[in-house]
RODO-2510 file (C-alpha; in nm, 4 decimals, decimal comma):
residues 370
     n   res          X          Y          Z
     1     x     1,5418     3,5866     0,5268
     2     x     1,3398     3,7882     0,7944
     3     x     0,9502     3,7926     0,8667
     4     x     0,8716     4,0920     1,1439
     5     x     0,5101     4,0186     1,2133
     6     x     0,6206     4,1422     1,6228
     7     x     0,9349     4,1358     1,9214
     8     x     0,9093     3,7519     1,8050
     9     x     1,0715     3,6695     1,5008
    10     x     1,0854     3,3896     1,2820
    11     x     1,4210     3,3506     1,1350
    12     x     1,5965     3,0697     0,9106
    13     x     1,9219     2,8824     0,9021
    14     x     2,0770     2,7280     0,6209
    15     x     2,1488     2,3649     0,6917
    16     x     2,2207     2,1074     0,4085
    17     x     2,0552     2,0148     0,0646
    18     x     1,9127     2,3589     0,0222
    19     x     1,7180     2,3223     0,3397
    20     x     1,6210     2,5861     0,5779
    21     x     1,6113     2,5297     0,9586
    22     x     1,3427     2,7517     1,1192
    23     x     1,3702     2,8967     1,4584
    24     x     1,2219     3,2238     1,6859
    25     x     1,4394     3,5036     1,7372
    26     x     1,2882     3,6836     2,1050
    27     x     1,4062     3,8354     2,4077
    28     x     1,2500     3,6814     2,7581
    29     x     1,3343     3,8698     3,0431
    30     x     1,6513     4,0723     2,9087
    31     x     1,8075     3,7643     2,7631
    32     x     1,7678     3,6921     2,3965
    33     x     1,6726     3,3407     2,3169
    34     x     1,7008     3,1253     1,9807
    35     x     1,3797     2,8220     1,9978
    36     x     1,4060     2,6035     1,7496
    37     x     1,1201     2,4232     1,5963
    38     x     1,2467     2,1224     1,4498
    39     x     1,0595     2,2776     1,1058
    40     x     1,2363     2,2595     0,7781
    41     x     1,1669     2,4752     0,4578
    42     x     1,2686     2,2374     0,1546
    43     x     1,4161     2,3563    -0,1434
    44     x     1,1422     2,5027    -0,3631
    45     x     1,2688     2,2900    -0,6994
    46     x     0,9318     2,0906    -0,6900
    47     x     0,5629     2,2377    -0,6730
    48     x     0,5487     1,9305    -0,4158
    49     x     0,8125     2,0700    -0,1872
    50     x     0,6531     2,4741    -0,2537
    51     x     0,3106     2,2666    -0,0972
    52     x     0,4959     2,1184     0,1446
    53     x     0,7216     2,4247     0,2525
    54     x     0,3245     2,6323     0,3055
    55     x     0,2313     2,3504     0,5368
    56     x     0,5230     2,3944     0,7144
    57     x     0,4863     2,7948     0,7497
    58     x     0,1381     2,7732     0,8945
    59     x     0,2939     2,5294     1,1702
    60     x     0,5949     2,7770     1,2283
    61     x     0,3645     3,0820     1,2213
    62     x     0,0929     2,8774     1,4464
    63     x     0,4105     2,8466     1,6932
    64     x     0,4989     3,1943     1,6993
    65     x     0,1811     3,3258     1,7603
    66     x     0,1875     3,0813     2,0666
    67     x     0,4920     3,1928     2,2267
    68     x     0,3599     3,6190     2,1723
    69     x     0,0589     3,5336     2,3714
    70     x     0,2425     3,3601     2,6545
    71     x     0,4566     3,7232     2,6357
    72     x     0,1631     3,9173     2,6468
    73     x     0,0298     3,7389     2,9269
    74     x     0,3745     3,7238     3,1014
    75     x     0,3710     4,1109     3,0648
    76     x     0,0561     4,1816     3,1918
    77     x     0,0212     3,9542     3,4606
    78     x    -0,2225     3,6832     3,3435
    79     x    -0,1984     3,3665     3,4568
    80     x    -0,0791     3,1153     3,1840
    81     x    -0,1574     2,7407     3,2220
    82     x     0,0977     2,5406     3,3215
    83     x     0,2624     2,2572     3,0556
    84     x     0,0540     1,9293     3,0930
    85     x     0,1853     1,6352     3,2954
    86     x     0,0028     1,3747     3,1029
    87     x     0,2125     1,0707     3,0014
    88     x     0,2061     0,9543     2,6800
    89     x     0,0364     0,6552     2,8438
    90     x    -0,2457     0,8457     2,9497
    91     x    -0,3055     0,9856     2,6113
    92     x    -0,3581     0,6410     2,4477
    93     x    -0,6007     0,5102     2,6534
    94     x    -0,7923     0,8618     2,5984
    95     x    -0,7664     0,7981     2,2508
    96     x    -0,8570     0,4020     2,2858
    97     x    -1,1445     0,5263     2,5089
    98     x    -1,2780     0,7535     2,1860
    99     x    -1,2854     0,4520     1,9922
   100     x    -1,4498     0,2390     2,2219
   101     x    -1,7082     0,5472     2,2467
   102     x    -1,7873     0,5077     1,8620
   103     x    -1,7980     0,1505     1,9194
   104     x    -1,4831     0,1151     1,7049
   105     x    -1,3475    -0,2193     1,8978
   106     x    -1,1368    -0,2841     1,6366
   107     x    -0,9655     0,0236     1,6392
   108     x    -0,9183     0,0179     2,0132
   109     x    -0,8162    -0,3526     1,9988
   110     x    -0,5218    -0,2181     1,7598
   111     x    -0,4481     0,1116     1,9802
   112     x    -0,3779    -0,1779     2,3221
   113     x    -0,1305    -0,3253     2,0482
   114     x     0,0310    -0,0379     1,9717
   115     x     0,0317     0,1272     2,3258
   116     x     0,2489    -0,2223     2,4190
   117     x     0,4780    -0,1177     2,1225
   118     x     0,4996     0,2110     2,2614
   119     x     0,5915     0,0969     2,5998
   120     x     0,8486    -0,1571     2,4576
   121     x     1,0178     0,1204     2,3071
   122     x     1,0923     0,4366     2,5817
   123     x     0,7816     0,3151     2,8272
   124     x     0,4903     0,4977     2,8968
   125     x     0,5984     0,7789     3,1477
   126     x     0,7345     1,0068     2,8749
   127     x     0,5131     1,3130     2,9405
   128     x     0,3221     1,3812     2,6061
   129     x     0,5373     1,7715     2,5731
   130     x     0,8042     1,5539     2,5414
   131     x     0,7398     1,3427     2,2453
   132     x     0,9689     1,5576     1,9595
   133     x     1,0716     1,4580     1,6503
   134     x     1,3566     1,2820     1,7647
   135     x     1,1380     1,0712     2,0106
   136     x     0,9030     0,9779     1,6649
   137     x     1,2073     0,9296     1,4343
   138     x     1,3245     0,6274     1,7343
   139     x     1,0146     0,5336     1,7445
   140     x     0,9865     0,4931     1,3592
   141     x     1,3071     0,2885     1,3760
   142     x     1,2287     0,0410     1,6871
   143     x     0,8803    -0,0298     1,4834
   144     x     1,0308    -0,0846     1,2029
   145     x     1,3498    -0,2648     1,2758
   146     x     1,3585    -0,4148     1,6366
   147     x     1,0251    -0,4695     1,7951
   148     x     0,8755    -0,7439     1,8782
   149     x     0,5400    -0,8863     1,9907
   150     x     0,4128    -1,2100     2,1678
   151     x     0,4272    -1,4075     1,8416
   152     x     0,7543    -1,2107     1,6633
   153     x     0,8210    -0,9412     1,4674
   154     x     0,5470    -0,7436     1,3556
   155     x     0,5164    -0,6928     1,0113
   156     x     0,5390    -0,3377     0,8070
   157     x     0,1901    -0,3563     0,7505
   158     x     0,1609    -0,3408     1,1529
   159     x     0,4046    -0,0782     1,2387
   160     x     0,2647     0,1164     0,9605
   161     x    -0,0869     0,0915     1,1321
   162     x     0,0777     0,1446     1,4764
   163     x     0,2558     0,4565     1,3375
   164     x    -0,0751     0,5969     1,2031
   165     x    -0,2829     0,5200     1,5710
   166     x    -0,0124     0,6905     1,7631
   167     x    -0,0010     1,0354     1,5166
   168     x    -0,3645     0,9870     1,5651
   169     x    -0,3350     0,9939     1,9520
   170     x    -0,1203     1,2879     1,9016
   171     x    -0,3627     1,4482     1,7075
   172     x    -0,5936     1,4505     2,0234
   173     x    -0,3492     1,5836     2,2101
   174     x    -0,3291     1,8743     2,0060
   175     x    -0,7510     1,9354     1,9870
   176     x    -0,7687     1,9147     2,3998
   177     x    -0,4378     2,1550     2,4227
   178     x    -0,1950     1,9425     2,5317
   179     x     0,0814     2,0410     2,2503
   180     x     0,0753     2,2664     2,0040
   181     x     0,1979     2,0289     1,7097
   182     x     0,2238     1,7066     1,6220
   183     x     0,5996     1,6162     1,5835
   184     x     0,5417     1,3090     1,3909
   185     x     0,4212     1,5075     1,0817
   186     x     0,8002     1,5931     1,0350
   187     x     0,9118     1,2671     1,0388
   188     x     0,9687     1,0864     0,7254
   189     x     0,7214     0,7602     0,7738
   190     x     0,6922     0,6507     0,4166
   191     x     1,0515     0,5501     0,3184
   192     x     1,0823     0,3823     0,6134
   193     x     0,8466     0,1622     0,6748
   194     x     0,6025     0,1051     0,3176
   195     x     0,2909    -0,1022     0,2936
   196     x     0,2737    -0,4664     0,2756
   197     x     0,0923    -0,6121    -0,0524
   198     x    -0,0149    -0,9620    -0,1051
   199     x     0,1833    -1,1623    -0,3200
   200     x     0,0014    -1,2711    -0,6412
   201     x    -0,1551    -1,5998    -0,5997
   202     x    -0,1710    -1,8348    -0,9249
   203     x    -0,2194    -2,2042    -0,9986
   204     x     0,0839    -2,3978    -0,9939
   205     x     0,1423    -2,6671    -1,3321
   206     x     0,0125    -2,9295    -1,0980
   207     x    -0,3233    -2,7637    -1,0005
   208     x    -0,3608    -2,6950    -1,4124
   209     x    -0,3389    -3,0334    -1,4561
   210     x    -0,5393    -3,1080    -1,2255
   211     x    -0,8107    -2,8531    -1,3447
   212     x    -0,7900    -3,0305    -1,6919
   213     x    -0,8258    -3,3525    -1,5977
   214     x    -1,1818    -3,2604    -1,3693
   215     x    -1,4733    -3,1964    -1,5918
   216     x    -1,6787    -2,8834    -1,6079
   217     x    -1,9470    -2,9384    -1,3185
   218     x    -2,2343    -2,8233    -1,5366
   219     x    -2,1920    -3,0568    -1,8209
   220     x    -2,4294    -2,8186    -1,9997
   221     x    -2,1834    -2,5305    -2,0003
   222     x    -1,8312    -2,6393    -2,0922
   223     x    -1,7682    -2,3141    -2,2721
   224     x    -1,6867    -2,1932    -1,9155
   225     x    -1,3976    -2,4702    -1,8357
   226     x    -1,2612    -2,3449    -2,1979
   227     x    -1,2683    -2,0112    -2,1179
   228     x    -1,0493    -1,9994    -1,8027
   229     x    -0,7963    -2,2301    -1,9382
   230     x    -0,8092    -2,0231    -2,2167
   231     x    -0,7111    -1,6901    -2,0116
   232     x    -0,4838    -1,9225    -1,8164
   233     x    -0,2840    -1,9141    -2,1666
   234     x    -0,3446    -1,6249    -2,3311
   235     x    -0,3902    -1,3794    -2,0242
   236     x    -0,7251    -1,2808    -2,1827
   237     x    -0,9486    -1,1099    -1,9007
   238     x    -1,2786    -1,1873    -1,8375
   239     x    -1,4096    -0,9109    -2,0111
   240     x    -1,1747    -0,9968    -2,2960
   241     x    -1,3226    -1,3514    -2,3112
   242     x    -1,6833    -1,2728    -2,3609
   243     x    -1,6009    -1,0226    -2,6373
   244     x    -1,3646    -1,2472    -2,8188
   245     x    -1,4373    -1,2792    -3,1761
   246     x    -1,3033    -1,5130    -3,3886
   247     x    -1,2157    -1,2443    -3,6620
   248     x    -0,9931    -1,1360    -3,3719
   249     x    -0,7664    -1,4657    -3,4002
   250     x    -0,5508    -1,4165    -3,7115
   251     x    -0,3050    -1,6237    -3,8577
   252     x    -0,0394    -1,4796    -4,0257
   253     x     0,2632    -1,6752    -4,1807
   254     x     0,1807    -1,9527    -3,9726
   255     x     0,1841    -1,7638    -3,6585
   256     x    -0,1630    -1,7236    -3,4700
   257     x    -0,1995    -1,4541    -3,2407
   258     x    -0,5914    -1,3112    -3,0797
   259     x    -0,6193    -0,9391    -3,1033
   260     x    -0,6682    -0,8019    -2,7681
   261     x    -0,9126    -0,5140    -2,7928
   262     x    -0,8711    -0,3277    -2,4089
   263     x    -0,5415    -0,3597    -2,4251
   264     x    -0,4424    -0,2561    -2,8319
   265     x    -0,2251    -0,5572    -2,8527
   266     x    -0,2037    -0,8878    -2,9885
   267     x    -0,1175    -1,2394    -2,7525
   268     x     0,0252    -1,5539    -2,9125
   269     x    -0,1919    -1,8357    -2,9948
   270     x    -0,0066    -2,1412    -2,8779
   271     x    -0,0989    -2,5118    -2,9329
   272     x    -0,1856    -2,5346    -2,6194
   273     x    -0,4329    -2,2650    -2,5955
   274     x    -0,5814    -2,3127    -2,8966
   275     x    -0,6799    -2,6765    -2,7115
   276     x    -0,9587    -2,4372    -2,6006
   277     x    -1,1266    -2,2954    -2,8184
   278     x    -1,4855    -2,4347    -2,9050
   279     x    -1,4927    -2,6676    -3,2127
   280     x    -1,7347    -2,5393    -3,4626
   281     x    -1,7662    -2,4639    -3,8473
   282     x    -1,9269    -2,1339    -3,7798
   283     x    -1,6393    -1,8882    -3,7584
   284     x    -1,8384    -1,5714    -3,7179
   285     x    -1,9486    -1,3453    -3,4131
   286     x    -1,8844    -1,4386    -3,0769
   287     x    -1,6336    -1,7250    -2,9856
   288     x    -1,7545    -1,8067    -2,6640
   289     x    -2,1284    -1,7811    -2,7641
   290     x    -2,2917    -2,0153    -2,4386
   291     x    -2,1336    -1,8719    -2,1331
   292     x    -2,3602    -1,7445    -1,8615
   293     x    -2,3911    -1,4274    -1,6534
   294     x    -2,1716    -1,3516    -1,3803
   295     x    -2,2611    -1,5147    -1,0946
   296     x    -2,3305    -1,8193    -1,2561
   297     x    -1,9781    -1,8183    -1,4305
   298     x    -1,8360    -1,7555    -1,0818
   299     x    -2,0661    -2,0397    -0,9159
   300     x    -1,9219    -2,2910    -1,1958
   301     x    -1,5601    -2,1931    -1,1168
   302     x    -1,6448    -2,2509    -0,7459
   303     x    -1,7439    -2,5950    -0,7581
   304     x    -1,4896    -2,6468    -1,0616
   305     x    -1,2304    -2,5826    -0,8194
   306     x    -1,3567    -2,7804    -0,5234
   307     x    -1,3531    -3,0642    -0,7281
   308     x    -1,0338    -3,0430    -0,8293
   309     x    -0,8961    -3,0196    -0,4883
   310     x    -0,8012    -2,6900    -0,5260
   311     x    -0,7974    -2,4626    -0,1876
   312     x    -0,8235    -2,1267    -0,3564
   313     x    -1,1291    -2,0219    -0,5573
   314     x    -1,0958    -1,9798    -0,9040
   315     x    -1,1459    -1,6511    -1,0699
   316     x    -1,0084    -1,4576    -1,4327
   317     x    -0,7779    -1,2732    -1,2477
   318     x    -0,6079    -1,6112    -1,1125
   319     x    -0,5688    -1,6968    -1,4600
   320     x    -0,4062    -1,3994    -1,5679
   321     x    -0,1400    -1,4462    -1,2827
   322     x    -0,1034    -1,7597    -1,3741
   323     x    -0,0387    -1,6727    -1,7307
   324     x     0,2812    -1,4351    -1,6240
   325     x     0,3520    -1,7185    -1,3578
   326     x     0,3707    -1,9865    -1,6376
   327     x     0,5993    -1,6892    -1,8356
   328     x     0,8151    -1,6128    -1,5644
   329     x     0,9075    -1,9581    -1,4442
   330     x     1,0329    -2,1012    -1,7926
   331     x     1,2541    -1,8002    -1,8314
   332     x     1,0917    -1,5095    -2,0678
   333     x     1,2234    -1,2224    -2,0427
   334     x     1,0537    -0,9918    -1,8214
   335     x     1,1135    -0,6840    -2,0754
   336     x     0,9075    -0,9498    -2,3562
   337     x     0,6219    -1,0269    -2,0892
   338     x     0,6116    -0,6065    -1,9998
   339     x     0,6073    -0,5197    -2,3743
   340     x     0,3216    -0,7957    -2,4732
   341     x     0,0985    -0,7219    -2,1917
   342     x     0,1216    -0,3373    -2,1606
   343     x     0,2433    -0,3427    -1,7918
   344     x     0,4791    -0,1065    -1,6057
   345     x     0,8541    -0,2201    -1,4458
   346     x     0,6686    -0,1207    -1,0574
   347     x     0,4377    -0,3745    -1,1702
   348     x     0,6012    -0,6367    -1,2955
   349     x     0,7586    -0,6161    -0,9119
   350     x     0,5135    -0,7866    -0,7638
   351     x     0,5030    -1,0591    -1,0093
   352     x     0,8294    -1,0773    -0,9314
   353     x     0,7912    -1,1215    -0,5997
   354     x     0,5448    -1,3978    -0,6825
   355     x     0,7769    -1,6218    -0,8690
   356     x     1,0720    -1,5662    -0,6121
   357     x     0,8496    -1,6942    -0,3181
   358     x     0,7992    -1,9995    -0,4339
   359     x     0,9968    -2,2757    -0,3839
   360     x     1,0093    -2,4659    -0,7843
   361     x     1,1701    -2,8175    -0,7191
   362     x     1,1799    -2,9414    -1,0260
   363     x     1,3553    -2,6290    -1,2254
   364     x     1,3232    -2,8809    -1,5738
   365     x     0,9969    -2,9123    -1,5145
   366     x     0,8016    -2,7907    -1,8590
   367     x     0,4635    -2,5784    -1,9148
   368     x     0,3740    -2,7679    -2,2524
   369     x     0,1074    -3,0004    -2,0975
   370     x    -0,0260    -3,2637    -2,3117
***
């Protein structure tokens, strides 16, 4: 595969996996001379990859175009500008200085960081034409694997930011004319090193109990204690909760379930949850009928909490952790928990993840709290 846009040709080479190395075919002063630019056509089997391999072209083609103007000049005795002696050093604290322009201080507080990393890893004499891929894919590795700061190992989430800053100083480079490309958009980032998430928080049995024995703060609104320990056991949302009707709770051969409306399924009505429903004689409309807006609801849970001597705020999402949490820990299967609440195998991960960080003493220890 040949494309003769001029004396400089760019010209492929099968490698492996149906990829295509790309490199320019030219003569330079009688000899003939193979460059290759560490660019890589993928195999065109995805639309991804077709989007991917145009990217690539415009980078190859950008490169070619380069090299038949340095030719020209060459030929006809201009005066070409000789390859910058900037160290890689340099060009951080260029880039840092661009934040601290915009009055960024964060950002440049993160770019010092990650201009130490960067001098951990090869130092920061390495002239900035001589960052290639191979420099970024070590780079990638040392971040991810072996480097570490005043108070340990970073974490993924910091190497992924460092990663991004230093593309980003590259990225300068290339707008001032230092290089013509930035080699660490070859380099496969994602696989390697892949965002940190939170792990789920939820209320452990002992902080329910504790949330049952402490009365509602507002004495005048208990429908909002009995909501949230109601979502604690049904995994009803907030939004669920205040358009729960009773004709939604059904008993059927003895077995009560509440019809969950967003979600076109149906949760289990245990004894325990039905603890919390309000006691009336009027089954009809609305089952929590005296719960207040928003912000009051959240207010409530606030000082709720605090009472209890709980250190994390309550909220409906907290209950709805805690649902799984309570699921999870006395053994239901996580295919039963996926199929009931509608949710994904990727996101029953991080539930998952949840459970396994926590240290459970007391593996007997039972859910059914009287």
């Amino acid at each position: 595969m040949t494309v003769q846009k001029s004396h400089i040709t760019l010209k492929y080479k099968e490698i492996d996996n149906g990829k295509k190395s790309i490199y320019l075919d030219y003569y330079k002063d009688g000899k003939r001379i193979r460059e290759a630019l560490h660019l890589y056509l993928l195999s065109e089997a995805s639309k991804k990859n077709i989007i991917a391999n145009k990217r690539t072209m415009k980078e190859a083609e950008a490169v070619r175009t380069e090299r038949e103007s340095e030719l020209l000049a060459v030929r006809f005795g201009i005066e070409t500008k000789e390859p910058s002696t900037m160290c890689i050093g340099e060009a951080i604290d260029k880039y840092e200085k661009i934040a601290l322009d915009k009055g960024d201080t964060s950002s440049a507080c993160n770019i010092r960081s990650m201009k130490k990393a960067v001098d951990a890893y090869l130092g920061l004499e390495t002239k900035v034409v001589d960052v290639d891929e191979s420099y970024c894919d070590g780079l990638v590795d040392f971040l991810h694997k072996s480097y570490t700061a005043q108070f340990g190992k970073i974490s993924m989430t910091s190497a992924r930011t460092y990663i991004y800053l230093f593309s980003s100083t590259l990225n300068n480079a290339v707008a001032n004319g230092i290089i013509g490309v930035n080699p660490l958009r070859f380099v496969n980032i994602h696989g390697r090193i892949t965002r940190e998430r939170p792990l789920k928080k939820f209320l452990t049995v002992d902080e329910i109990k504790a949330l049952m024995d402490t009365p509602c703060p507002v004495m005048s609104r208990p429908q909002v204690k009995q909501a949230f320990m109601l979502s604690i056991f049904t995994y009803l949302s907030s939004a669920d909760v205040l358009s729960l009707k009773w004709k939604d709770i059904k008993t059927i051969e003895g077995r009560t379930t509440i019809e969950v409306h967003s979600r076109k399924s149906s949760v289990p009505l245990t004894a325990v949850s039905m603890r919390w429903l309000p006691e009336t004689t009027n089954h009809r409309g609305l089952v929590f009928k005296g719960l207040p807006k928003d912000t009051e609801i959240r207010n409530i849970l606030l000082k709720w909490g605090k009472n209890a001597g709980l250190e994390q705020p309550l909220s409906f999402r907290l209950a709805q952790n805690t649902f799984i949490y309570l699921l999870l820990i006395t053994g239901t299967d996580i295919g039963t928990i996926s199929c009931m609440l509608g949710m994904t195998p990727k996101t029953m991960k991080g539930y998952m993840k949840m459970v396994a960080a926590t240290r459970i003493e007391d593996k007997e220890e039972t859910v059914e709290i009287e």
